[in-house]
C-alpha positions in Angstrom: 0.0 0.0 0.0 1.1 3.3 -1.1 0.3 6.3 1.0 0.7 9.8 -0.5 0.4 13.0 1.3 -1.1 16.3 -0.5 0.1 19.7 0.3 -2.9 20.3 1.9 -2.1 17.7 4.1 -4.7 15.2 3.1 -3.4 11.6 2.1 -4.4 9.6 -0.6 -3.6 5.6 -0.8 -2.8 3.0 -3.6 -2.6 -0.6 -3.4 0.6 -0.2 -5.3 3.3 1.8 -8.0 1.6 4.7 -8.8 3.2 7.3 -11.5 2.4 11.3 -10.9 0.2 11.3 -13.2 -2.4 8.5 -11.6 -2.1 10.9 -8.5 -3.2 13.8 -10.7 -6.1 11.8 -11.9 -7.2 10.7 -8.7 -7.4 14.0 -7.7 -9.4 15.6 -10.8 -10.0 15.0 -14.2 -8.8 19.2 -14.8 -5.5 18.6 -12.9 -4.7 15.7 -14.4 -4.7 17.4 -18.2 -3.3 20.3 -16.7 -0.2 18.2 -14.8 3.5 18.6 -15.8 5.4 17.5 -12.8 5.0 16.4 -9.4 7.0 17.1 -6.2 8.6 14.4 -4.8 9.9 14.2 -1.1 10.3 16.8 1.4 12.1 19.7 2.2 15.5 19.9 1.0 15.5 16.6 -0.6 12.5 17.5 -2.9 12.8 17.3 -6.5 10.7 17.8 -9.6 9.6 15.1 -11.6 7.6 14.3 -15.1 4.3 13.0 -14.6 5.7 9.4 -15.7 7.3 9.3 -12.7 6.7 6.1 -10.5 
């Protein structure tokens, strides 16, 4: 199980890989045509990534 927390705090889960761009999708059909990259980590250690990303 995949757990992925939203800016706004709010968490989503998968029951496995998900790319950036499922994530998008989950979230809203607008967002996910609109989606170039994702964040991924926190802090520091964050980094921009394509929506292909898994």
């Amino acid at each position: 199980m995949i757990s992925i927390q939203l800016p706004d705090g709010s968490k989503r889960e998968f029951p496995g890989p998900v790319t950036v761009a499922e994530v998008a999708a989950s979230i809203g059909a607008g967002l996910a045509k609109a989606a170039l990259a994702g964040r991924v980590g926190r802090g520091e250690a964050a980094r921009l990534v394509d929506t292909s990303y898994r």
